[in-house]
Gaussian input, Z-matrix of N, CA and C with variables (Angstrom, degrees):
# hf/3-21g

backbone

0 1
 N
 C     1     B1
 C     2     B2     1     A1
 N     3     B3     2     A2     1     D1
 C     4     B4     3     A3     2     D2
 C     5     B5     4     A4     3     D3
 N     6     B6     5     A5     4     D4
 C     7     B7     6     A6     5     D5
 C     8     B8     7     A7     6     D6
 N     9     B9     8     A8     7     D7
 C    10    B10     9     A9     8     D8
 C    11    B11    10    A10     9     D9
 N    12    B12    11    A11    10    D10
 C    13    B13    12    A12    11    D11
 C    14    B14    13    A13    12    D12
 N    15    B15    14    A14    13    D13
 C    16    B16    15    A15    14    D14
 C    17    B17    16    A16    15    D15
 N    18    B18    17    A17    16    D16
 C    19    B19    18    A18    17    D17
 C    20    B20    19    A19    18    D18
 N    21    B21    20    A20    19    D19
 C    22    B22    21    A21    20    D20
 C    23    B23    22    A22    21    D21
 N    24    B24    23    A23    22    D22
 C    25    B25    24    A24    23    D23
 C    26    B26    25    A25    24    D24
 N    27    B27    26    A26    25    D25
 C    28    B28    27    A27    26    D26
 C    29    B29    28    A28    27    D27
 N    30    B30    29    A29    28    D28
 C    31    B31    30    A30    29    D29
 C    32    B32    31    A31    30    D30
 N    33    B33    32    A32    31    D31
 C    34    B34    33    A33    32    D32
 C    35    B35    34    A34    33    D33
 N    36    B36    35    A35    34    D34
 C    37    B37    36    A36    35    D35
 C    38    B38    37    A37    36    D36
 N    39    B39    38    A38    37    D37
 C    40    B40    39    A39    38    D38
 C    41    B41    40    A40    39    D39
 N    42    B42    41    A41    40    D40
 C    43    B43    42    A42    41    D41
 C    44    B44    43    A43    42    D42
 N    45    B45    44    A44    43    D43
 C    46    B46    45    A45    44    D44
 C    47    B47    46    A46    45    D45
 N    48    B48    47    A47    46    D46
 C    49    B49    48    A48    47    D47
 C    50    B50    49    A49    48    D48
 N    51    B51    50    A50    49    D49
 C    52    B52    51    A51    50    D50
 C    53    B53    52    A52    51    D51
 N    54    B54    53    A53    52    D52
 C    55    B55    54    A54    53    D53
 C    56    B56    55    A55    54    D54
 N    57    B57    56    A56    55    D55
 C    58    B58    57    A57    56    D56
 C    59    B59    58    A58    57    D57
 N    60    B60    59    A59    58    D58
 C    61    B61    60    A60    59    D59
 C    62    B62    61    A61    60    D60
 N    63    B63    62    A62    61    D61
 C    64    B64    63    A63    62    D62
 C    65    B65    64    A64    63    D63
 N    66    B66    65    A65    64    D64
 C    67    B67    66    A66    65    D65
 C    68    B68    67    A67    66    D66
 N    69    B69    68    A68    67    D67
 C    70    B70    69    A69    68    D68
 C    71    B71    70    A70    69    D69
 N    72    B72    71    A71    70    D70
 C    73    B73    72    A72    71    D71
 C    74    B74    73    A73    72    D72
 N    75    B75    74    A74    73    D73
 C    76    B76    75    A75    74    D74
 C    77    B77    76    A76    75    D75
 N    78    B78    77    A77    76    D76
 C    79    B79    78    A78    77    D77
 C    80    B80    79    A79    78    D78
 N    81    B81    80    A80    79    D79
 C    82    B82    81    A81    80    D80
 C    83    B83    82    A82    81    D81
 N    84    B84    83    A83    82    D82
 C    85    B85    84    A84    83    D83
 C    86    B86    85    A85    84    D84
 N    87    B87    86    A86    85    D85
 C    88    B88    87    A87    86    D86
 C    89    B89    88    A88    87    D87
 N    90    B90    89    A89    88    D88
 C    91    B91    90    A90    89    D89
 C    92    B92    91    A91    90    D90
 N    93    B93    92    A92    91    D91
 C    94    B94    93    A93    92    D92
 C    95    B95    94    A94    93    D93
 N    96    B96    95    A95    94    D94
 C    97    B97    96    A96    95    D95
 C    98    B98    97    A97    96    D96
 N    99    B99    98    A98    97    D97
 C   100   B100    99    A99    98    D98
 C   101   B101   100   A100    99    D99
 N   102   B102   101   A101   100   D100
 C   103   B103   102   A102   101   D101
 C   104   B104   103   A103   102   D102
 N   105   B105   104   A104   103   D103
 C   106   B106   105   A105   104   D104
 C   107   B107   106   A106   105   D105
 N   108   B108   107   A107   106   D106
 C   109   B109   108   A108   107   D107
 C   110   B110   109   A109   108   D108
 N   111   B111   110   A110   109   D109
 C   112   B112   111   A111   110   D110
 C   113   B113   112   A112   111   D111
 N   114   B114   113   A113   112   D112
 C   115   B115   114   A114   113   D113
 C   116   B116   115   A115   114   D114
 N   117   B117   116   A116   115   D115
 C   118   B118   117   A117   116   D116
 C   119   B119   118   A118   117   D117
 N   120   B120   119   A119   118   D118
 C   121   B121   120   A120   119   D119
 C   122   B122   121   A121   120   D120
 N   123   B123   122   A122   121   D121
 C   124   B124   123   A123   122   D122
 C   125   B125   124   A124   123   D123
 N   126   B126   125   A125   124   D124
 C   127   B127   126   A126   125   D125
 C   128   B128   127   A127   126   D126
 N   129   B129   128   A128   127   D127
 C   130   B130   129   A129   128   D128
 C   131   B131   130   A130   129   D129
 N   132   B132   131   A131   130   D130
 C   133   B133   132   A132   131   D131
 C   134   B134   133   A133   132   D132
 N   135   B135   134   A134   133   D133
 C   136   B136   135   A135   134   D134
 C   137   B137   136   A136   135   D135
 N   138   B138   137   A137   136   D136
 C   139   B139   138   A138   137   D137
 C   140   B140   139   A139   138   D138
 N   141   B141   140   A140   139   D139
 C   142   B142   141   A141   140   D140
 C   143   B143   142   A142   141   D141
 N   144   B144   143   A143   142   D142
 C   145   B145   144   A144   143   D143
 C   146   B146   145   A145   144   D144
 N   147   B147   146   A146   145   D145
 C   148   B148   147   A147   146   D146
 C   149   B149   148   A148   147   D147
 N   150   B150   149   A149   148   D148
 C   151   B151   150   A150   149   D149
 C   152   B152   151   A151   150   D150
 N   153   B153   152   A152   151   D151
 C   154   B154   153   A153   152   D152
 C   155   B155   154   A154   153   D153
 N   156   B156   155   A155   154   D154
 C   157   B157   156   A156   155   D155
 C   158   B158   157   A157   156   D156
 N   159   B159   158   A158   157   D157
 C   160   B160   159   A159   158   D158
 C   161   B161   160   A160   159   D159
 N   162   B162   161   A161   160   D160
 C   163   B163   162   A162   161   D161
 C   164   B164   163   A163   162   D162
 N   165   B165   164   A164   163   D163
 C   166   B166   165   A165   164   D164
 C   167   B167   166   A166   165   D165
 N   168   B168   167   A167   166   D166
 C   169   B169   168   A168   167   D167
 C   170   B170   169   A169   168   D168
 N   171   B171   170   A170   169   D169
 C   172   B172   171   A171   170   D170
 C   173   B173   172   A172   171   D171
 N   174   B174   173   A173   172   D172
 C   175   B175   174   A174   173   D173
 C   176   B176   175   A175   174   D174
 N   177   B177   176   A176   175   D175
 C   178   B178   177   A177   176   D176
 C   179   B179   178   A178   177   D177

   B1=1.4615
   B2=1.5376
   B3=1.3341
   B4=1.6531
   B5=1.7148
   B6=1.3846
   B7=1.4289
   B8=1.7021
   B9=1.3219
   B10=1.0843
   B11=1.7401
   B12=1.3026
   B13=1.8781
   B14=1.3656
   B15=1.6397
   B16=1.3777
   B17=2.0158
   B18=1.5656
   B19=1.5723
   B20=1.7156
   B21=1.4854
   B22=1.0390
   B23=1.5191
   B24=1.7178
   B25=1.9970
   B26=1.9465
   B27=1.0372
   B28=1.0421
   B29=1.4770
   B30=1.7994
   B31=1.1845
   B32=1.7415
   B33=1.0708
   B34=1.6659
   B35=1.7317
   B36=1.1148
   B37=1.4774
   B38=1.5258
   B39=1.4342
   B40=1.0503
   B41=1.5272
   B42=1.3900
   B43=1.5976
   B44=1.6163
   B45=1.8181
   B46=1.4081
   B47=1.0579
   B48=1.6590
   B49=1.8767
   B50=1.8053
   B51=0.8846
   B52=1.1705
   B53=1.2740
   B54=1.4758
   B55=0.8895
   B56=1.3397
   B57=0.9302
   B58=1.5198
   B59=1.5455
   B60=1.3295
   B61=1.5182
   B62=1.3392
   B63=1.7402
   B64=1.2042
   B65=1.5279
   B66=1.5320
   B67=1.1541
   B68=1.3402
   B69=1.5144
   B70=1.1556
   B71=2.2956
   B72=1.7810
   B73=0.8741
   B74=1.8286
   B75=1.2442
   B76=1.9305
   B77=0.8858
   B78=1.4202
   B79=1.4947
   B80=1.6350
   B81=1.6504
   B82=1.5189
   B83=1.5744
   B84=1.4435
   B85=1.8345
   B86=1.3124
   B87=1.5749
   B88=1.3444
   B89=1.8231
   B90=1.4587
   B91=1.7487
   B92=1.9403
   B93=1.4277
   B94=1.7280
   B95=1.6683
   B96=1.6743
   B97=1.4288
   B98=1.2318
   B99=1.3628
   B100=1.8068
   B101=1.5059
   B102=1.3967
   B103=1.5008
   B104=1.6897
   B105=1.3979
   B106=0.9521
   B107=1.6018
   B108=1.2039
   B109=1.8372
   B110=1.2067
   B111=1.5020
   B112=1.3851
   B113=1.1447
   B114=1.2981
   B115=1.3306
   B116=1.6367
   B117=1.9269
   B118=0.8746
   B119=1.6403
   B120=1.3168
   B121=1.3752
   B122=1.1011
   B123=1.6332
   B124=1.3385
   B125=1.7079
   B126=1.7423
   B127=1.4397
   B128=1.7804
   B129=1.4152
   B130=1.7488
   B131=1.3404
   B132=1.0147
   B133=1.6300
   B134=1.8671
   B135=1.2687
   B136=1.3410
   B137=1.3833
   B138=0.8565
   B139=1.7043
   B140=1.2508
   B141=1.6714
   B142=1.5676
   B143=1.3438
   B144=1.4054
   B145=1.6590
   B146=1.4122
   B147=1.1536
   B148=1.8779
   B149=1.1650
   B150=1.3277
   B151=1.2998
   B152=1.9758
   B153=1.2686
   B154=1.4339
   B155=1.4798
   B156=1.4827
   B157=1.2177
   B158=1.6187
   B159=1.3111
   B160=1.6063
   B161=1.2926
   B162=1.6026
   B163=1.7227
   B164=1.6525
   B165=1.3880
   B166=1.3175
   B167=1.2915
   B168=1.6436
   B169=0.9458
   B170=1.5456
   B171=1.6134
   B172=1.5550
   B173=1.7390
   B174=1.2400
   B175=1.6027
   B176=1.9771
   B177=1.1312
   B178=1.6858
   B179=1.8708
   A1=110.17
   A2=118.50
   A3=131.08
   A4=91.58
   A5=119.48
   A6=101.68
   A7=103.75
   A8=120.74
   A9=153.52
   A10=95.88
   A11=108.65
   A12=118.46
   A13=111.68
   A14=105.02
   A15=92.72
   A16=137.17
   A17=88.41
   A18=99.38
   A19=97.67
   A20=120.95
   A21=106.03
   A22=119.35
   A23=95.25
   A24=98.20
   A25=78.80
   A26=148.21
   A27=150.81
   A28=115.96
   A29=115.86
   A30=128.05
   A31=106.92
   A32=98.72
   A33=117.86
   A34=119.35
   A35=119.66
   A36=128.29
   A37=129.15
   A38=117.15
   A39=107.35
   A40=146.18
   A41=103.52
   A42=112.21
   A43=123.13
   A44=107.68
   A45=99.98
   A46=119.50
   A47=103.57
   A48=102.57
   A49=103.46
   A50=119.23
   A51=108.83
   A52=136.29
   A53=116.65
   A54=120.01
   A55=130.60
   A56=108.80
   A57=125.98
   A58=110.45
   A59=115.29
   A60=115.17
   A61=127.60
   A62=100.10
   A63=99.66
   A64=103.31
   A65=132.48
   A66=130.87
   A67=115.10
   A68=110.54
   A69=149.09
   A70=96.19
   A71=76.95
   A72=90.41
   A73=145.03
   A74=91.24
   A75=105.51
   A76=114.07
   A77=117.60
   A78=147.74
   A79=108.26
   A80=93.08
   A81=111.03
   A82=94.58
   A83=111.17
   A84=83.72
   A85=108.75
   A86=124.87
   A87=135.95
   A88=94.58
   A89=94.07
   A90=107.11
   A91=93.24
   A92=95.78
   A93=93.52
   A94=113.99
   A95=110.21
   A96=97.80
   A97=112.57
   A98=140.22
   A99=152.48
   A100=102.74
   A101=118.05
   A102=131.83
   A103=98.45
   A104=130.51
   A105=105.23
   A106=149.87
   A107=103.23
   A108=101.12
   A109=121.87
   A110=122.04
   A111=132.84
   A112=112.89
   A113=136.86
   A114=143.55
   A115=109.52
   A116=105.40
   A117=102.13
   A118=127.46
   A119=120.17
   A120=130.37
   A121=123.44
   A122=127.42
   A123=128.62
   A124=119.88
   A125=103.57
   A126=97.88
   A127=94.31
   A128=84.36
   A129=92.48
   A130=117.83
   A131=121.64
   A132=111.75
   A133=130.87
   A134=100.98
   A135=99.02
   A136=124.89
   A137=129.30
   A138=142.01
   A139=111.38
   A140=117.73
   A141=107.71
   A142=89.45
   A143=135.07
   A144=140.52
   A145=111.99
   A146=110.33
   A147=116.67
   A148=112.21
   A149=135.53
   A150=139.69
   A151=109.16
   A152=96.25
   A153=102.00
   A154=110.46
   A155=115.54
   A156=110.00
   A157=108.60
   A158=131.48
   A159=126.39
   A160=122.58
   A161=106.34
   A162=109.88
   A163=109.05
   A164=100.75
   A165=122.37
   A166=115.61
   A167=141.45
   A168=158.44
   A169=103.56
   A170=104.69
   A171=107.33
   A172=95.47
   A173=119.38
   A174=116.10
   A175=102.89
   A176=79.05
   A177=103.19
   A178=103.70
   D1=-32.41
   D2=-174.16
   D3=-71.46
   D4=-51.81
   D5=-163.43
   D6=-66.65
   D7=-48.72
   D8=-179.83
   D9=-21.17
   D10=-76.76
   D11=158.42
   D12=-33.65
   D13=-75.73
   D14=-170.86
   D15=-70.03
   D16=8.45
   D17=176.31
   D18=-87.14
   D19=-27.69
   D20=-170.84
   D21=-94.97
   D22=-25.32
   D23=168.04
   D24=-55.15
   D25=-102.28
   D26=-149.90
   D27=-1.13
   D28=-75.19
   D29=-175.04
   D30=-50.91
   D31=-57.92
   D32=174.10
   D33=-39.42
   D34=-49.64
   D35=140.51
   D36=-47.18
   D37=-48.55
   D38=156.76
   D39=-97.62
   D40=15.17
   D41=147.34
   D42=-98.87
   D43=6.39
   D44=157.46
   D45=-89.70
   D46=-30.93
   D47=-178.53
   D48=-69.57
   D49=-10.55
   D50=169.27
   D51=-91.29
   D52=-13.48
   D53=150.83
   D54=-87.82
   D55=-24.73
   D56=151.13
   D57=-38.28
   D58=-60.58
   D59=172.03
   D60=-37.43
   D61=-53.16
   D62=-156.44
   D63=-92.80
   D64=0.95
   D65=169.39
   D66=-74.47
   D67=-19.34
   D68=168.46
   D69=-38.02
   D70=-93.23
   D71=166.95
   D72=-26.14
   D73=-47.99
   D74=172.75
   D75=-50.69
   D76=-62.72
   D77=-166.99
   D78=-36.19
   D79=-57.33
   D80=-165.60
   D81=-79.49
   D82=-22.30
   D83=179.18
   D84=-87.39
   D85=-27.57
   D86=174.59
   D87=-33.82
   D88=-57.21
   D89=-153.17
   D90=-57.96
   D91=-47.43
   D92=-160.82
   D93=-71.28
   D94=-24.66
   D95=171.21
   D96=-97.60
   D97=22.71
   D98=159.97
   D99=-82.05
   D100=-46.86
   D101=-178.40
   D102=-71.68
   D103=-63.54
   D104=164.24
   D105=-79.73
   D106=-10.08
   D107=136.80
   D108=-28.58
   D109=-82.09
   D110=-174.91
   D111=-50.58
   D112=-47.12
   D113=167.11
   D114=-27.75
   D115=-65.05
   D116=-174.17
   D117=-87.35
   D118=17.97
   D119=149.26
   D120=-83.72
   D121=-42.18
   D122=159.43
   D123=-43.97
   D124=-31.46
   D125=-172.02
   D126=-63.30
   D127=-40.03
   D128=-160.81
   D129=-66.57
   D130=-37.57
   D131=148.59
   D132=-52.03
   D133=-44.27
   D134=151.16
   D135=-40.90
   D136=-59.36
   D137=169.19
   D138=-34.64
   D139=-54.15
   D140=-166.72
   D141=-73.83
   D142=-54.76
   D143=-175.29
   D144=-18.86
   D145=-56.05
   D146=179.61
   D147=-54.41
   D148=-20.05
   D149=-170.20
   D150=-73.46
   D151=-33.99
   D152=-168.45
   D153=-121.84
   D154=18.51
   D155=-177.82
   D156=-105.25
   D157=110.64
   D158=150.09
   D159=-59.94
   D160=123.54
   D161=174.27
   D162=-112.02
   D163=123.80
   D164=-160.77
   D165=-112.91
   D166=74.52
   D167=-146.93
   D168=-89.89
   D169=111.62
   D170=-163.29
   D171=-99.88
   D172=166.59
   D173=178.56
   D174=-94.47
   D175=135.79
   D176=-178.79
   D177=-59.10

């Protein structure tokens, strides 16, 4: 009966760490395609920027 418990605290632990993992997991993709969102609006603002910028190359 003792192992019986402790096989199941067992399983039970390891379907939290696993879920644990994989929330894990979300998070960081949540994080990595939010980061690259922004990235790619910043590029895109960059883009209109070039339009109106003069580069004026002074002598050293």
């Amino acid at each position: 009966e003792r192992m019986e418990a402790d096989e199941a605290f067992a399983e039970a632990e390891r379907a939290a760490r696993q879920r644990l993992e994989e929330e894990a997991r979300l998070k960081i993709q949540e994080y990595k395609t939010e980061r690259r969102r922004q990235r790619q609006a910043a590029d895109d603002d960059d883009d209109d920027d070039d339009h109106d910028v003069e580069v004026v190359y002074a002598p050293h």
